[in-house]
Each structure stands twice: as structure tokens, then as C-alpha cells.
PDB file with one MODEL, atoms N, CA, C and O in Angstrom:
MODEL        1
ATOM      1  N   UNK A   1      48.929  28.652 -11.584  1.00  0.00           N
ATOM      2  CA  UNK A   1      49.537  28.211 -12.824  1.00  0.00           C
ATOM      3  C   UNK A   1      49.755  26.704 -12.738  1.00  0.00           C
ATOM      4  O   UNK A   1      50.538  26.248 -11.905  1.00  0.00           O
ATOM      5  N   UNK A   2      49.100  25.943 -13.556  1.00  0.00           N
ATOM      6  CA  UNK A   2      49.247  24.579 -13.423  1.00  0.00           C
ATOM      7  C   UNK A   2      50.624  24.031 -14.005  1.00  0.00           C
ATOM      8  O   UNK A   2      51.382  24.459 -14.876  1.00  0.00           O
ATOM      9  N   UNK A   3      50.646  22.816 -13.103  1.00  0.00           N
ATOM     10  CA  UNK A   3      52.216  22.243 -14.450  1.00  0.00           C
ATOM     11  C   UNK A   3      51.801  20.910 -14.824  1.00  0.00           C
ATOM     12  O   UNK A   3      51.072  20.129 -14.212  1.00  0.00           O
ATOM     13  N   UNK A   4      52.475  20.766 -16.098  1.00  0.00           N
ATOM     14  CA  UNK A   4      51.708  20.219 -16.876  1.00  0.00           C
ATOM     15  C   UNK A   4      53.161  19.265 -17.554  1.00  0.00           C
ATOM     16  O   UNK A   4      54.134  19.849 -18.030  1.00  0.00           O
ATOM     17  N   UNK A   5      53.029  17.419 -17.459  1.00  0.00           N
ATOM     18  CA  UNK A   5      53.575  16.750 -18.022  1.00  0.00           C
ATOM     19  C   UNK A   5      53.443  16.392 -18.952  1.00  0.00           C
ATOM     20  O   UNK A   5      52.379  15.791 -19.096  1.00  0.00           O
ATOM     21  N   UNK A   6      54.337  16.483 -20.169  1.00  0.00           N
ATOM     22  CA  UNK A   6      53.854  15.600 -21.346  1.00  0.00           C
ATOM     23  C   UNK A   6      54.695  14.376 -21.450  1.00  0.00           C
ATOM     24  O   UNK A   6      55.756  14.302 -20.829  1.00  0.00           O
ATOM     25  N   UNK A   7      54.294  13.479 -22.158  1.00  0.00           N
ATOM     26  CA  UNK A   7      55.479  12.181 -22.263  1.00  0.00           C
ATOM     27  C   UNK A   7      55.271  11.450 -22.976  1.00  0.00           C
ATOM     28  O   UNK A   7      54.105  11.057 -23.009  1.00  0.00           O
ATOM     29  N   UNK A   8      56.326  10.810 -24.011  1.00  0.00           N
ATOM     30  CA  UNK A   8      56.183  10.382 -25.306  1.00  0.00           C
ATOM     31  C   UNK A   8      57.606   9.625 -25.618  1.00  0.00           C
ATOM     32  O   UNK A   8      58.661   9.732 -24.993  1.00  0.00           O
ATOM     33  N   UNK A   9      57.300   8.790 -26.829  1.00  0.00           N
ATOM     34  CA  UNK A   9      58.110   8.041 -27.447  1.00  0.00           C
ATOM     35  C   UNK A   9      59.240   9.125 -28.597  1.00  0.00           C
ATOM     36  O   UNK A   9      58.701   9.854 -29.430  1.00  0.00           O
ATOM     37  N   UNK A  10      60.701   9.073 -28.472  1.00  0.00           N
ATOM     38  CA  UNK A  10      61.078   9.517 -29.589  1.00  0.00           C
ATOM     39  C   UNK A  10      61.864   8.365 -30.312  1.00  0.00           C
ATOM     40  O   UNK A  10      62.255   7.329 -29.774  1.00  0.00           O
ATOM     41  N   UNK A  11      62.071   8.825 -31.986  1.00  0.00           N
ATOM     42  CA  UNK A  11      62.694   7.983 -32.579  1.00  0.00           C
ATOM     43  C   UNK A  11      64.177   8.870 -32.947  1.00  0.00           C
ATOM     44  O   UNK A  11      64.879   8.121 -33.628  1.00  0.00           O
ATOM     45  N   UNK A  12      64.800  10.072 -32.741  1.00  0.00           N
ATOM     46  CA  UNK A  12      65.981  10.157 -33.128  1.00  0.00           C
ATOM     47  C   UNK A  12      67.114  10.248 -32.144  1.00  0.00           C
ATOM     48  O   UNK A  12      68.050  11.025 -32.329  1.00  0.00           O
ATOM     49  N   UNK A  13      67.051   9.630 -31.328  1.00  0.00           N
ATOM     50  CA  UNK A  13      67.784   9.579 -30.335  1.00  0.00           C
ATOM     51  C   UNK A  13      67.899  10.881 -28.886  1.00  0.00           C
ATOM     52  O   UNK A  13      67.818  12.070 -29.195  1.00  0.00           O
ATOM     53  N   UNK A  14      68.060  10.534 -27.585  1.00  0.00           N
ATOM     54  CA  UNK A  14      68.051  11.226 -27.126  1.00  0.00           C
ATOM     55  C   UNK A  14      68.808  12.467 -26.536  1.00  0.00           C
ATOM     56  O   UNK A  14      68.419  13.237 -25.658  1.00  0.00           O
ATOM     57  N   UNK A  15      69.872  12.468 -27.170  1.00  0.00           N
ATOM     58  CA  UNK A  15      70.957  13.762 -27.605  1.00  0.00           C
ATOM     59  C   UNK A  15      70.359  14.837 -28.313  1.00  0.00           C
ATOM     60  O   UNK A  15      70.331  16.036 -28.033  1.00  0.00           O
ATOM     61  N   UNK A  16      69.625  13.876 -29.803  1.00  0.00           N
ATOM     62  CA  UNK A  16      69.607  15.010 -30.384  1.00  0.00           C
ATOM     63  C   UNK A  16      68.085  15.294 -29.935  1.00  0.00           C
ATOM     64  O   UNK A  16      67.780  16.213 -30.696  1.00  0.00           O
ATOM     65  N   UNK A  17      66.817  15.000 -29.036  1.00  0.00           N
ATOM     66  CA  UNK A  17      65.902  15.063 -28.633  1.00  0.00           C
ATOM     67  C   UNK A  17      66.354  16.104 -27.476  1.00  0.00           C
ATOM     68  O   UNK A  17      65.633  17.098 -27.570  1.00  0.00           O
ATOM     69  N   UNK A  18      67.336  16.243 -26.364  1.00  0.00           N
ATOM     70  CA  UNK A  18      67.595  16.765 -25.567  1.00  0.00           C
ATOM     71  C   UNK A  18      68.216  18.378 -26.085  1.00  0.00           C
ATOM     72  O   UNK A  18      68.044  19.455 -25.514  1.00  0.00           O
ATOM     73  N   UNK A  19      69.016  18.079 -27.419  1.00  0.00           N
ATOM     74  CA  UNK A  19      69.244  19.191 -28.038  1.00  0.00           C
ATOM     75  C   UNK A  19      68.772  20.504 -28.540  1.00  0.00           C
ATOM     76  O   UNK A  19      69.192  21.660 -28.590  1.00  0.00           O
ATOM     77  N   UNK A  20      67.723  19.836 -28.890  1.00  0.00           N
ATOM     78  CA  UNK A  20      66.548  20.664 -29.705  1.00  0.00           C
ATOM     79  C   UNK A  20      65.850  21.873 -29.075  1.00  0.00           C
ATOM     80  O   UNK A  20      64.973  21.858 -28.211  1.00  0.00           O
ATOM     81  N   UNK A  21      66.621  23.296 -29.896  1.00  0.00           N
ATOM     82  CA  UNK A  21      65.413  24.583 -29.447  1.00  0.00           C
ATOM     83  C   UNK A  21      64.060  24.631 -29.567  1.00  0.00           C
ATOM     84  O   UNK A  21      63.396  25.667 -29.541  1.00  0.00           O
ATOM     85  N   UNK A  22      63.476  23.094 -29.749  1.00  0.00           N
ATOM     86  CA  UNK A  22      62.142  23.305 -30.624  1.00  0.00           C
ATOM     87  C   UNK A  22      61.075  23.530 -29.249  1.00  0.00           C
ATOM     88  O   UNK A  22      60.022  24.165 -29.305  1.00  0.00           O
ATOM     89  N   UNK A  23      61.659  22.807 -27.944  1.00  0.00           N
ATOM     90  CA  UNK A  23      60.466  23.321 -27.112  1.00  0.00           C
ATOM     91  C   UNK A  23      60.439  24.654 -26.812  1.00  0.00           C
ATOM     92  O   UNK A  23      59.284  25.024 -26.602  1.00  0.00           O
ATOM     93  N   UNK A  24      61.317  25.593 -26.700  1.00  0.00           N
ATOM     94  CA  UNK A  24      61.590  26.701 -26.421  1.00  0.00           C
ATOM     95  C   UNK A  24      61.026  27.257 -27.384  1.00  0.00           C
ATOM     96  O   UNK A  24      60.081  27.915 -26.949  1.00  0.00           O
ATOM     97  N   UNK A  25      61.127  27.343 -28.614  1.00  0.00           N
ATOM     98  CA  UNK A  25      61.119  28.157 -29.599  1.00  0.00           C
ATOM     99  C   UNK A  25      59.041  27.586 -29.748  1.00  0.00           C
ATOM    100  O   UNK A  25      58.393  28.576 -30.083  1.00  0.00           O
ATOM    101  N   UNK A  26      58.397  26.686 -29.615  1.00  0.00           N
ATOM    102  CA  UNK A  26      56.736  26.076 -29.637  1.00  0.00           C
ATOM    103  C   UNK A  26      56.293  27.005 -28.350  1.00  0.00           C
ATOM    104  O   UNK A  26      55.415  27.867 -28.358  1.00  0.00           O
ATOM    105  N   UNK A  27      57.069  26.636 -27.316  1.00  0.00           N
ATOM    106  CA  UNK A  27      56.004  27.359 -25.806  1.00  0.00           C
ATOM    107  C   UNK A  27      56.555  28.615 -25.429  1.00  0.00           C
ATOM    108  O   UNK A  27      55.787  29.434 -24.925  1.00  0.00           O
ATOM    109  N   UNK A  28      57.857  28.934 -25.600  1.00  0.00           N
ATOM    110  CA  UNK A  28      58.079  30.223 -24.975  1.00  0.00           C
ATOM    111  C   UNK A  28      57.367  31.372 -25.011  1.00  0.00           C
ATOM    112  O   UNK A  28      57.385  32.276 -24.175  1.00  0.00           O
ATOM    113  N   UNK A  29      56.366  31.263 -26.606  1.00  0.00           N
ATOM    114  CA  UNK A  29      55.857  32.448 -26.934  1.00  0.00           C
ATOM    115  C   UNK A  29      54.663  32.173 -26.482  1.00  0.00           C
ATOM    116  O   UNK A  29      54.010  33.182 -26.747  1.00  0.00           O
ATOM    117  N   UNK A  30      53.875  31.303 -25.880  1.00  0.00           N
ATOM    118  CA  UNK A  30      52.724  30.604 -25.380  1.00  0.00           C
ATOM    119  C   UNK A  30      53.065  30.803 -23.612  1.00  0.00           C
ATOM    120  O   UNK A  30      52.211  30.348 -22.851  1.00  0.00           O
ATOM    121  N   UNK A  31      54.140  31.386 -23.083  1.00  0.00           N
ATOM    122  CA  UNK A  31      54.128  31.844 -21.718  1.00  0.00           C
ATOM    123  C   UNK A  31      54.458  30.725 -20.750  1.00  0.00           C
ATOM    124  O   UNK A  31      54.158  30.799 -19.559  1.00  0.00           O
ATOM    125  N   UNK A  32      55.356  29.234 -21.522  1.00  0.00           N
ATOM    126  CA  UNK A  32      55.378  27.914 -20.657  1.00  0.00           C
ATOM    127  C   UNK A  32      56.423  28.506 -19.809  1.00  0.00           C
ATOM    128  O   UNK A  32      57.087  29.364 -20.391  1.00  0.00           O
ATOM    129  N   UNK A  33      56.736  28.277 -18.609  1.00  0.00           N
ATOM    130  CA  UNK A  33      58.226  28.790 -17.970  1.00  0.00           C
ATOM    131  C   UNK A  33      58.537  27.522 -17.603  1.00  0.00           C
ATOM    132  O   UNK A  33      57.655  26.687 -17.801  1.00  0.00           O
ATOM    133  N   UNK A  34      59.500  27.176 -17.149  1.00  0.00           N
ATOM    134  CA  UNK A  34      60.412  26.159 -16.406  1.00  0.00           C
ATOM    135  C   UNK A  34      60.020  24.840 -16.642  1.00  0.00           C
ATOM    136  O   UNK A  34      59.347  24.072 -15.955  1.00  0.00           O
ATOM    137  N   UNK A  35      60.857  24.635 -18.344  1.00  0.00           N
ATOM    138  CA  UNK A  35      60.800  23.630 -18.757  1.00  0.00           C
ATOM    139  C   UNK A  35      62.243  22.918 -18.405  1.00  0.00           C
ATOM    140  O   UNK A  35      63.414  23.298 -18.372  1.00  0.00           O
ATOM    141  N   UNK A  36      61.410  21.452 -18.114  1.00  0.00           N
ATOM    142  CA  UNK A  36      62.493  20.510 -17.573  1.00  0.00           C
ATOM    143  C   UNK A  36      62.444  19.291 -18.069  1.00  0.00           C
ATOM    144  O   UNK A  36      61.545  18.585 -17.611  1.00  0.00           O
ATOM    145  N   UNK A  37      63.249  18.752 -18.995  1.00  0.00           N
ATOM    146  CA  UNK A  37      63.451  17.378 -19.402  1.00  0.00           C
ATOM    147  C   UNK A  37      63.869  16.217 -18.404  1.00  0.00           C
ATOM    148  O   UNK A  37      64.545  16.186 -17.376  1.00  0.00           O
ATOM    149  N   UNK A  38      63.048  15.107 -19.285  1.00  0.00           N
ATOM    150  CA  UNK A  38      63.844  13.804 -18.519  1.00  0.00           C
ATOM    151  C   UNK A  38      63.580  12.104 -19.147  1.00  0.00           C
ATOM    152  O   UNK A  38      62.780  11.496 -19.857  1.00  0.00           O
ATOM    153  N   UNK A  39      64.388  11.943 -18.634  1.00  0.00           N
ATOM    154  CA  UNK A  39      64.935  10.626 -19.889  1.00  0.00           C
ATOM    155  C   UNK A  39      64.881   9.458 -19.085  1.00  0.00           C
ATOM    156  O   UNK A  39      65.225   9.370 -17.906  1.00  0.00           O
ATOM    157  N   UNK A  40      64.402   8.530 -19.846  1.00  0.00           N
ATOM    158  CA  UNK A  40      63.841   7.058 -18.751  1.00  0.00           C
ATOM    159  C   UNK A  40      65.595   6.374 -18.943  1.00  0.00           C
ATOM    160  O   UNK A  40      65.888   5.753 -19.965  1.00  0.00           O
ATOM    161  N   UNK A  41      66.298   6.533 -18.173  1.00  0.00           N
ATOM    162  CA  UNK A  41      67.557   5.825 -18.189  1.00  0.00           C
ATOM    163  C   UNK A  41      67.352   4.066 -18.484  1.00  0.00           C
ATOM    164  O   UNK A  41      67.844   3.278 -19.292  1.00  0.00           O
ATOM    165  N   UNK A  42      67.071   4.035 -18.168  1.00  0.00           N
ATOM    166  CA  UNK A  42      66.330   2.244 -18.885  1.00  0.00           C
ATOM    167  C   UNK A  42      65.950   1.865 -20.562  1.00  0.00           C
ATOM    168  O   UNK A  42      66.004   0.882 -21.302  1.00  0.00           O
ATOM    169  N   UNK A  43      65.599   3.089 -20.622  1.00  0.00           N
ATOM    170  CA  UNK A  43      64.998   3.072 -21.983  1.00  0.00           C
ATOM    171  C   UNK A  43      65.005   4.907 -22.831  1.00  0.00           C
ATOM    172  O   UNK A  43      64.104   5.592 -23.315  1.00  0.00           O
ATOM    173  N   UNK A  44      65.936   5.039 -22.720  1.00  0.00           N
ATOM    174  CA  UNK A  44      66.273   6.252 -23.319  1.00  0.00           C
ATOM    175  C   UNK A  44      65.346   6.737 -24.593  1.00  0.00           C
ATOM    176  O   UNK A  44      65.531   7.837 -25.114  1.00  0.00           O
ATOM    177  N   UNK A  45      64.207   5.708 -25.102  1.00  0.00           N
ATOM    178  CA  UNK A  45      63.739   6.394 -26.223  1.00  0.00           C
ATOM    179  C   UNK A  45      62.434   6.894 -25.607  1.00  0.00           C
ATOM    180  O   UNK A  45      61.740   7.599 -26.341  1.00  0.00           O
ATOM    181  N   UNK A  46      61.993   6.639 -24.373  1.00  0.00           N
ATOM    182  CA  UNK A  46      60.769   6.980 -23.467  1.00  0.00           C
ATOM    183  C   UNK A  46      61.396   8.462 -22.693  1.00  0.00           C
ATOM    184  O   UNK A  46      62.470   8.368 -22.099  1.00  0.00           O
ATOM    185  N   UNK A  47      60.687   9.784 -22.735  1.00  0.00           N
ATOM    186  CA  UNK A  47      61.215  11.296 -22.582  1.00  0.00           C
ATOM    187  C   UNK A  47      60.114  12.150 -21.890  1.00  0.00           C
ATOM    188  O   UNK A  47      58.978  11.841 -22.251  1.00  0.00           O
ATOM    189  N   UNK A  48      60.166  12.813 -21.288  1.00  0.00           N
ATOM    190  CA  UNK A  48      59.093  13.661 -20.953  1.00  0.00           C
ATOM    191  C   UNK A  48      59.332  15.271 -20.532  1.00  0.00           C
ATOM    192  O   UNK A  48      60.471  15.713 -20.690  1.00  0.00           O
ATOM    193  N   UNK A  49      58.551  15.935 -20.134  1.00  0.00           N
ATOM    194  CA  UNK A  49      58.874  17.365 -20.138  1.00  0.00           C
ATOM    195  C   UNK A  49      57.450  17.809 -19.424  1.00  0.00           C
ATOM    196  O   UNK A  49      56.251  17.727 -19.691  1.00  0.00           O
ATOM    197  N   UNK A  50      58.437  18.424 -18.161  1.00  0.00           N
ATOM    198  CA  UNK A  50      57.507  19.075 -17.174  1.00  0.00           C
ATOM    199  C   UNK A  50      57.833  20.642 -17.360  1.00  0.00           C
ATOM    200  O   UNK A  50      58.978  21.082 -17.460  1.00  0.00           O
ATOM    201  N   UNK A  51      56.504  21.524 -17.396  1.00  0.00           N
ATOM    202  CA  UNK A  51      56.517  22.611 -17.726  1.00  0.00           C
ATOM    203  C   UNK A  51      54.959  23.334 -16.503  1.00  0.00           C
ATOM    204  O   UNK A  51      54.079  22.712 -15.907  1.00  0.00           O
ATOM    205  N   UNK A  52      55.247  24.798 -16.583  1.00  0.00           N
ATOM    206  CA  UNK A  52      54.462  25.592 -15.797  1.00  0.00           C
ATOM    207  C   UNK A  52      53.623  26.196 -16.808  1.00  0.00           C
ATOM    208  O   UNK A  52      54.304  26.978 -17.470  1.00  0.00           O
ATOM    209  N   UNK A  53      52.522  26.154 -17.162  1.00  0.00           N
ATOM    210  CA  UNK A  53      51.693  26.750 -18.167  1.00  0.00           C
ATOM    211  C   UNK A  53      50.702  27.838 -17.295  1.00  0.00           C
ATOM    212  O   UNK A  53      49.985  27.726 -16.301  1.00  0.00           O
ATOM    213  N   UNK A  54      51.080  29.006 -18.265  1.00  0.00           N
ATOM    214  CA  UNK A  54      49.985  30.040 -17.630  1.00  0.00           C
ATOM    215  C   UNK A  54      48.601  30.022 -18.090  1.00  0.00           C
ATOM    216  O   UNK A  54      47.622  30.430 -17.466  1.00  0.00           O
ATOM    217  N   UNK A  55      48.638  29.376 -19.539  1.00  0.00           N
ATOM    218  CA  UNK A  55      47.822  30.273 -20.512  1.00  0.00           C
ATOM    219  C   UNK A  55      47.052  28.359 -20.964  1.00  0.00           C
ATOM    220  O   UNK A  55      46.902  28.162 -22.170  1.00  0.00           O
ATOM    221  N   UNK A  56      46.690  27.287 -20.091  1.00  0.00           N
ATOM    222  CA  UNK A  56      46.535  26.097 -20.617  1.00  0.00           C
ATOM    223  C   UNK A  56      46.077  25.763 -21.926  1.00  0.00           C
ATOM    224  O   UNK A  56      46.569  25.012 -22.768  1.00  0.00           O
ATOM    225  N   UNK A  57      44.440  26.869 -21.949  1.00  0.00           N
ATOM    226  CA  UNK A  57      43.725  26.630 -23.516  1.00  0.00           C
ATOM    227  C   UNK A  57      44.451  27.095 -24.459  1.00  0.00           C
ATOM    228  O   UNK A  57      43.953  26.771 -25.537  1.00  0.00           O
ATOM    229  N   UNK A  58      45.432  27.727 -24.587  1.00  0.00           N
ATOM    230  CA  UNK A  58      46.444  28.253 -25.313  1.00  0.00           C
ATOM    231  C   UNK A  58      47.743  27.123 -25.593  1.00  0.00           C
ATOM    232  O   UNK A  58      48.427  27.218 -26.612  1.00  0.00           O
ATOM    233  N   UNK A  59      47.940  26.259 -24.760  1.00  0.00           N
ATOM    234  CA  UNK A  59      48.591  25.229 -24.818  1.00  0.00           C
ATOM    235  C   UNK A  59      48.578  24.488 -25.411  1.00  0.00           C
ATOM    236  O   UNK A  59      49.439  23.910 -26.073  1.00  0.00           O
ATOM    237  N   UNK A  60      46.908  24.303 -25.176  1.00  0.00           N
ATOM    238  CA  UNK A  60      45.971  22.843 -26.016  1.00  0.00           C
ATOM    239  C   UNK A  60      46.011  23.300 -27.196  1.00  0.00           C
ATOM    240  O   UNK A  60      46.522  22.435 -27.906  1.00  0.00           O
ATOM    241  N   UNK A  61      45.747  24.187 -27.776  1.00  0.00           N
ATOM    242  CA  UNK A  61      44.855  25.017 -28.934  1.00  0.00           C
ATOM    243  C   UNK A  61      46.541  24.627 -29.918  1.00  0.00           C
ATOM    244  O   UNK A  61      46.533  24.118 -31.039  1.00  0.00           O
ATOM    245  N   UNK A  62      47.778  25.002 -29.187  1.00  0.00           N
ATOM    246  CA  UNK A  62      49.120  25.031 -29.974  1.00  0.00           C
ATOM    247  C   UNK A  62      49.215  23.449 -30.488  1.00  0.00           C
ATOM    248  O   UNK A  62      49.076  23.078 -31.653  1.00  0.00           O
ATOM    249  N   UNK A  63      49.467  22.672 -29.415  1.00  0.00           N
ATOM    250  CA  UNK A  63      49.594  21.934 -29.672  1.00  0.00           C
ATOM    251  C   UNK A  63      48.932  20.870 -31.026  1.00  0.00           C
ATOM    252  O   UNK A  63      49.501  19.877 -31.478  1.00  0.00           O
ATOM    253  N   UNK A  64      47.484  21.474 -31.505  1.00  0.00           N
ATOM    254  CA  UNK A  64      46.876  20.997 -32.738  1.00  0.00           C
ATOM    255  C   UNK A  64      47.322  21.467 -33.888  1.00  0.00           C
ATOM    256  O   UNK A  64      46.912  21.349 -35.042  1.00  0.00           O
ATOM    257  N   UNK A  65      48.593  22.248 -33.214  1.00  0.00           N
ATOM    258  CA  UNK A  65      48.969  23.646 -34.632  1.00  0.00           C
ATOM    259  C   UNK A  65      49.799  23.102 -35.907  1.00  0.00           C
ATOM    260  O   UNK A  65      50.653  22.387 -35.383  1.00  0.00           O
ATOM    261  N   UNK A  66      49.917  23.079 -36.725  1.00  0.00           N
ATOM    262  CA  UNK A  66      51.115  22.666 -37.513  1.00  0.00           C
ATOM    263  C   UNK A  66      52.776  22.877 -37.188  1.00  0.00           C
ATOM    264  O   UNK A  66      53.803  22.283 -37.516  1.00  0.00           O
ATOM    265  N   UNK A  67      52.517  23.798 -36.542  1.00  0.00           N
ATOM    266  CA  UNK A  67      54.011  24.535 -36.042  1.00  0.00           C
ATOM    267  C   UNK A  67      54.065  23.243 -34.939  1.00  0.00           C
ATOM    268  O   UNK A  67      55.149  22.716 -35.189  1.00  0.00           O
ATOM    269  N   UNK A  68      53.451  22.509 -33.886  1.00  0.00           N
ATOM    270  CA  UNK A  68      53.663  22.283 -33.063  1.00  0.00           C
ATOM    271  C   UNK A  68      53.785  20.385 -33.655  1.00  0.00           C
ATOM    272  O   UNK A  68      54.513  19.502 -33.201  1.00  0.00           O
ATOM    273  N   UNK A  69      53.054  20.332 -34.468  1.00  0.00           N
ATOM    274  CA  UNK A  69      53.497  18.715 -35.832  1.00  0.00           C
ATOM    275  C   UNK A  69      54.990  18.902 -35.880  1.00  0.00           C
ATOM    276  O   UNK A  69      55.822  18.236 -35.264  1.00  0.00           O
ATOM    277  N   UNK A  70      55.240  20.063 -36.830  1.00  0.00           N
ATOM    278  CA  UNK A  70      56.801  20.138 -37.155  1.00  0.00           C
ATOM    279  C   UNK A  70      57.466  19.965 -36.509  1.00  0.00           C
ATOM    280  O   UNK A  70      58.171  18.965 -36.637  1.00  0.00           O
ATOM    281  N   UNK A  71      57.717  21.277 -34.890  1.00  0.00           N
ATOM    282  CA  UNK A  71      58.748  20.590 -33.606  1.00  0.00           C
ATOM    283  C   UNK A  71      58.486  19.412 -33.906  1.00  0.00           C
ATOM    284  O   UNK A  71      59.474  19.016 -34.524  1.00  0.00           O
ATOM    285  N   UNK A  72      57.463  18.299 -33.817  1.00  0.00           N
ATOM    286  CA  UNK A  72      57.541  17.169 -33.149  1.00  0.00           C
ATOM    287  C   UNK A  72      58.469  16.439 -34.018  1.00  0.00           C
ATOM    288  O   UNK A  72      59.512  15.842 -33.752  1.00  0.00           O
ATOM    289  N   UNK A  73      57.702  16.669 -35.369  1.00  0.00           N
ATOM    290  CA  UNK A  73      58.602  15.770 -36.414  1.00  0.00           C
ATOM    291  C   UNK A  73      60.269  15.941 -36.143  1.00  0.00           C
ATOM    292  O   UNK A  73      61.134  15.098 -35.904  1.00  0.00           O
ATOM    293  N   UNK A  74      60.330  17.587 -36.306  1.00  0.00           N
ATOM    294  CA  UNK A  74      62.225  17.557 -36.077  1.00  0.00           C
ATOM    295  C   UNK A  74      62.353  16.931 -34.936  1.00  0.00           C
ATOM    296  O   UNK A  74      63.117  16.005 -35.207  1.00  0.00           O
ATOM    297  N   UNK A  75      62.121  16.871 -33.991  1.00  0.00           N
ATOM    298  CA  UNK A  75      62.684  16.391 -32.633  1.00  0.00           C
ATOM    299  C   UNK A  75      62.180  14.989 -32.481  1.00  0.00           C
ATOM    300  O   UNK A  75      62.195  14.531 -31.338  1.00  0.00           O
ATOM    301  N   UNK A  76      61.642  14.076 -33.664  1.00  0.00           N
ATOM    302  CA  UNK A  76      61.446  12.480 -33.656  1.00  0.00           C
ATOM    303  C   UNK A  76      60.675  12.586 -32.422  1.00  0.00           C
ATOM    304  O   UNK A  76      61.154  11.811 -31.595  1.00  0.00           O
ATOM    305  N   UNK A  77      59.648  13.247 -31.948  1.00  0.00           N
ATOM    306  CA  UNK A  77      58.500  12.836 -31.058  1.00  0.00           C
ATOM    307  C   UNK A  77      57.566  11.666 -31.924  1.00  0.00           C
ATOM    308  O   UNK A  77      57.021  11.867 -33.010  1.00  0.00           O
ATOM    309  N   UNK A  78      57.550  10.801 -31.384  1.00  0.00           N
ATOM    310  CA  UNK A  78      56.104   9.889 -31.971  1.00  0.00           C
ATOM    311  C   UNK A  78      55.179  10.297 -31.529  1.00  0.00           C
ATOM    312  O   UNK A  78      54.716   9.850 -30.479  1.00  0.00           O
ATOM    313  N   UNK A  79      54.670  11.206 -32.158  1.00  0.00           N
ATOM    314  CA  UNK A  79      52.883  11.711 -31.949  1.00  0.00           C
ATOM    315  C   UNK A  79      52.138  10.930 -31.361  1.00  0.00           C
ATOM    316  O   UNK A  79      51.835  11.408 -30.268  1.00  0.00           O
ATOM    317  N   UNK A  80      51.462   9.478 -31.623  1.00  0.00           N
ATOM    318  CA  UNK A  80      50.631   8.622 -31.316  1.00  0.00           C
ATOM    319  C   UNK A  80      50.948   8.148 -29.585  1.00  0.00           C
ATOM    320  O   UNK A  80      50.069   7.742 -28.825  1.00  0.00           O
ATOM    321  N   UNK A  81      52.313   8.308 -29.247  1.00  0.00           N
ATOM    322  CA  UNK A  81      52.496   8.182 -27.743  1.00  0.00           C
ATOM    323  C   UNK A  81      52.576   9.018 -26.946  1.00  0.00           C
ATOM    324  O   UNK A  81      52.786   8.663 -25.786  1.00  0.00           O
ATOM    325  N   UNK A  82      52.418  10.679 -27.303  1.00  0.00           N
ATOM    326  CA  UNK A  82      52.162  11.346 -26.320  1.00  0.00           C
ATOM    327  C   UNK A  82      51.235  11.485 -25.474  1.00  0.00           C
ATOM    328  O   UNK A  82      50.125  11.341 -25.987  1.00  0.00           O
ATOM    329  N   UNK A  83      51.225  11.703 -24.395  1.00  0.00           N
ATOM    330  CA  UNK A  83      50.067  11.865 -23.531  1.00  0.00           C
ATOM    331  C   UNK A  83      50.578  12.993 -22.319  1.00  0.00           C
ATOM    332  O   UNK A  83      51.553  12.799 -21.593  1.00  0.00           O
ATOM    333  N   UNK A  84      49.719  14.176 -22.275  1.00  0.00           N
ATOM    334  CA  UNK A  84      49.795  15.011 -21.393  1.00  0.00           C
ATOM    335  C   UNK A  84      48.640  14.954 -20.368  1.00  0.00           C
ATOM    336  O   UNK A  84      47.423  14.818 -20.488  1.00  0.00           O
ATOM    337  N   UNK A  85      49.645  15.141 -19.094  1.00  0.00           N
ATOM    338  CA  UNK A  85      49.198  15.148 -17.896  1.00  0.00           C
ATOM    339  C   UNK A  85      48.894  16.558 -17.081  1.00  0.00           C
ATOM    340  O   UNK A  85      49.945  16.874 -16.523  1.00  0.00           O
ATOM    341  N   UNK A  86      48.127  17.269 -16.875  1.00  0.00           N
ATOM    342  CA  UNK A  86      47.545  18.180 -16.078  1.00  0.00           C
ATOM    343  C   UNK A  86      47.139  18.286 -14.270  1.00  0.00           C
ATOM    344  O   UNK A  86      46.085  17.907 -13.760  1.00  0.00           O
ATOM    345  N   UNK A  87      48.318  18.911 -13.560  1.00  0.00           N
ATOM    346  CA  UNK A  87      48.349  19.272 -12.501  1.00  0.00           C
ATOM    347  C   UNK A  87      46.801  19.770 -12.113  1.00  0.00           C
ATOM    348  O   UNK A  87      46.198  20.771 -12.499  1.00  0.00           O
ATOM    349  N   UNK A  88      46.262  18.401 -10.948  1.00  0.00           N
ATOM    350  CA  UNK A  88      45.001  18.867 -10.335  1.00  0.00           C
ATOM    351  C   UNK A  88      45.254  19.569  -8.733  1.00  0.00           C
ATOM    352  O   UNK A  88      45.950  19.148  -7.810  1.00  0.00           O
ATOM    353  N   UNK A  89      44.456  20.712  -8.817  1.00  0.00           N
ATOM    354  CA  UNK A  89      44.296  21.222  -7.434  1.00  0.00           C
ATOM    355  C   UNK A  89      43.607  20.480  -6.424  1.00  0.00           C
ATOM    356  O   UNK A  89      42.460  20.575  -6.860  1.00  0.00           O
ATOM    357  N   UNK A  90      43.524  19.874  -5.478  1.00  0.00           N
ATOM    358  CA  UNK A  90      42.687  20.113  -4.774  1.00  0.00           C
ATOM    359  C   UNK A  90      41.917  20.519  -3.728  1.00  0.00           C
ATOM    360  O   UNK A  90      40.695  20.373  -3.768  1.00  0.00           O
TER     361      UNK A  90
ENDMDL
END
């Protein structure tokens, strides 16, 4: 099971970014387990989220979803700065 970083710019602050059921409620049903936030103390609007993905193409495939736009929008993710990172074996 790979784990898999994503990390991105938000604009509504990071309370209410840290608040939000929206990752839970986007991956839980997609099989992500042990999601873990974290916040650039320097720059609190820079965030990321390390997660265990079982199901990856299922990940990718969500993430183009509309459902997975919306989380972003409620939770002030700036789309254009995310970038996910994928745990290599070797």
C-alpha cells in the first residue's frame, strides 16, 4: 500500500483547513487510511496530507471528480498548487 503526499496552497485559513470533514468524507470511501495533516509553521497557508492509499487509480480517477473540486473549494485548497507525491519502492 503506497503512501501518498499531497501539498498545496490554502486560502481560508488554517483552522478552518485543519477543521474540515472534507478529507474524510472524499477518501474514506476510496479506502485512504491514516490520514495525517501538517502545517508549514512559517507559513501556515502552505499544508499537506500524508495518507496510505490502497486503491491508487481510484485515488487519481477521484481526485478529477467534481466531488473532489468541491472539498477543495470548501476547504480553500488552491487547486493550481497542489502537487501529489507517490511513495516509490525500491
Amino acid at each position: 500500500m503506497p503512501t501518498v503526499i499531497g501539498h498545496h496552497d490554502i486560502s481560508k485559513g488554517k483552522d478552518h483547513w485543519l477543521a474540515s470533514p472534507k478529507r474524510e468524507e472524499l477518501f474514506g470511501p476510496l479506502g485512504v487510511t491514516n490520514i495525517r495533516t501538517f502545517v508549514n509553521p512559517e507559513n501556515p497557508t502552505q499544508v499537506a496530507v500524508l495518507m496510505d492509499v490502497a486503491d491508487l487509480d481510484g485515488l487519481m480517477g477521484a481526485m478529477q471528480s467534481d466531488a473532489a473540486a468541491q472539498a477543495m473549494a470548501e476547504d480553500g485548497v488552491v487547486p493550481e498548487s497542489l502537487v501529489l507525491l507517490i511513495e516509490e519502492q525500491a
